[in-house]
Structure formats: C-alpha cells, structure tokens
C-alpha positions in Angstrom: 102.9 89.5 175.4 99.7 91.3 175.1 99.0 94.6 174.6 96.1 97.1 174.9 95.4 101.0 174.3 92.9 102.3 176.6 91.4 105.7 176.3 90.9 107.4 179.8 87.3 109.0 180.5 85.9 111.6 182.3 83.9 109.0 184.1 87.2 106.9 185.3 88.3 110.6 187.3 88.3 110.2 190.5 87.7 113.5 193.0 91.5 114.1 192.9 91.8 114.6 189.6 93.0 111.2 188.4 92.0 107.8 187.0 90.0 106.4 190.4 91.9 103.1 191.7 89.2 101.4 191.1 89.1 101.7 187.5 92.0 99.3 186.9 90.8 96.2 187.6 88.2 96.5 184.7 90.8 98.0 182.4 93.3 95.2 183.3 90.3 92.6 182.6 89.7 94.4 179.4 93.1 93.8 178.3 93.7 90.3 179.4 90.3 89.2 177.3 91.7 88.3 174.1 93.8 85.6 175.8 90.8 84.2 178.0 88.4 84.0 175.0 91.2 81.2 174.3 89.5 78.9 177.2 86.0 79.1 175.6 84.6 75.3 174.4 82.6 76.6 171.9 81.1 80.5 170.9 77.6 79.7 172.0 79.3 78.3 175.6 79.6 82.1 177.8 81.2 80.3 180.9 85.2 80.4 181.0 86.1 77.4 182.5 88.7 79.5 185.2 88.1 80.4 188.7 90.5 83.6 189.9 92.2 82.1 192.8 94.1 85.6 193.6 94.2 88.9 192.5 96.5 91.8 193.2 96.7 95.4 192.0 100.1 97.7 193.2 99.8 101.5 192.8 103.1 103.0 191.4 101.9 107.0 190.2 98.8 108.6 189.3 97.5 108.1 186.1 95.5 111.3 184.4 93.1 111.5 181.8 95.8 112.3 178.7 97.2 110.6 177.3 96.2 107.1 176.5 97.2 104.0 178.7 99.4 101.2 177.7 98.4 97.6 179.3 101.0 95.1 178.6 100.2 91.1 179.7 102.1 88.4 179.6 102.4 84.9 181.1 104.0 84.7 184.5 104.0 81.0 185.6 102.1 78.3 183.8 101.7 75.1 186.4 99.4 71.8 185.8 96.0 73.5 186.6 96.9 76.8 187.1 98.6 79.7 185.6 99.7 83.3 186.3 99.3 86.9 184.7 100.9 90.0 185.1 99.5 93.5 184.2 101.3 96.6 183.7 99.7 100.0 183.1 101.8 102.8 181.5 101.1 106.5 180.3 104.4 108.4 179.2 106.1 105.2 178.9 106.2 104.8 183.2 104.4 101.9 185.1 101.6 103.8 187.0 100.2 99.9 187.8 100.9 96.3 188.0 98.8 93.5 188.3 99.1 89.7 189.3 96.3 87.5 189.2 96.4 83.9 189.2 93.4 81.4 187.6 92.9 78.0 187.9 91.5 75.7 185.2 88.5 74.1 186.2 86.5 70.8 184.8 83.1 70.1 184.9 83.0 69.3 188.5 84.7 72.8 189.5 87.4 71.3 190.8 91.1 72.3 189.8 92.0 70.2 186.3 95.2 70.2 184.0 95.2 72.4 181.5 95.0 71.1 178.0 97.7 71.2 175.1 96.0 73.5 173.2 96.0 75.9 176.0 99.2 75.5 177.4 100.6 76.6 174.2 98.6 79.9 174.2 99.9 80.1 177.2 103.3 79.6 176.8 103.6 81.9 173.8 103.1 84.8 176.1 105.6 83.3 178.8 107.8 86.5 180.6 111.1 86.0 181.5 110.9 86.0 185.6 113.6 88.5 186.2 110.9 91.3 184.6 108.1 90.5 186.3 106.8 92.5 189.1 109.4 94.3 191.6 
C-alpha cells in the first residue's frame, strides 16, 4: 500500500465550508504518482504508457480544512493488460472518500498490451486483500 499526507488549503474550500468534491480527484492522482512514475521508459520520456479506462469517486463525509488527509492506495486487481486502484481519503482516522480507477497498459500502437514483469511486480507488491476493498 501507498500512502500520502495531504495538507488541506484554503483554496480546496468549497462555499459550504469544506474540501470542494472536486478537489479529490487531483489529490487522489497526487497520491497514486509514485507508483505510475513506475511505467515511465526512460526520465526524459513524459508520456505514461496508461489510458484510464474508468474512474470512480464515492463521497462518505465532509472533509474540513484541519487536520491533514490520509490517502492510502493499494492494488485492487492486476489482469493481462490492465490493472485496478483503490483510493481512500481519511481525516480523524474515518474514510471521507474512496476511489476506483482502472488503467490499461498501452503499446506503441495505443492499443491494450500485457503488462511487463517488471511492472507486474510493482504491482503486485501493493496487491489488497479483496474482502477490504471498497464497500
């Protein structure tokens, strides 16, 4: 698993006086770089070779601007080409957010590919048991 502090700011506030639902998304993303940076060819190569085939945010509670969030990712499914995430977002140790987004390795031709070795491995290491995952 993978995890991430992120510091509300003023800025993420919505009008109601909490973190604006559209906020999470990029904070999720945030999180889930360090284990994407793992698909790069090369440092001087920018494009990730993954296409986000779906991508799902649930709303459990409000989160405010104290005190930090916690983002926790880990490996849902890993298949031949493809592979799952899930997100959780927690202040005072309760899920305010989940998250499920699933990518699909791509080749040179953009079209779905099997994921390497190397890769799968990453992967794997951050494999969830299924019973935890998302309710």
């Amino acid at each position: 698993m993978l995890s991430s502090t992120i510091r509300p700011r003023i800025d993420d506030m919505g009008p109601s006086g909490h973190v604006h639902n559209t906020v999470l998304p990029a904070w999720f993303q945030e999180a889930r770089q360090a284990l994407l940076v793992e698909f790069l060819t090369s440092p001087d190569e920018p494009a990730l070779p993954l296409m986000v085939k779906e991508y799902t945010v649930t709303f459990h509670r409000e989160l405010m601007l104290t005190p930090d969030v916690e983002i926790d990712i880990s490996v849902e499914r890993v298949g031949n080409s493809s592979f799952v995430l899930h997100e959780a977002a927690s202040q005072n140790d309760q899920v305010a957010a989940e998250s499920r987004v699933v990518y699909i390795h791509v080749g040179d031709d953009n079209r779905p590919a099997s994921i390497p070795a190397r890769l799968r491995e990453v992967l794997e290491r951050h494999l969830r048991v299924a019973e935890d995952v998302m309710s």
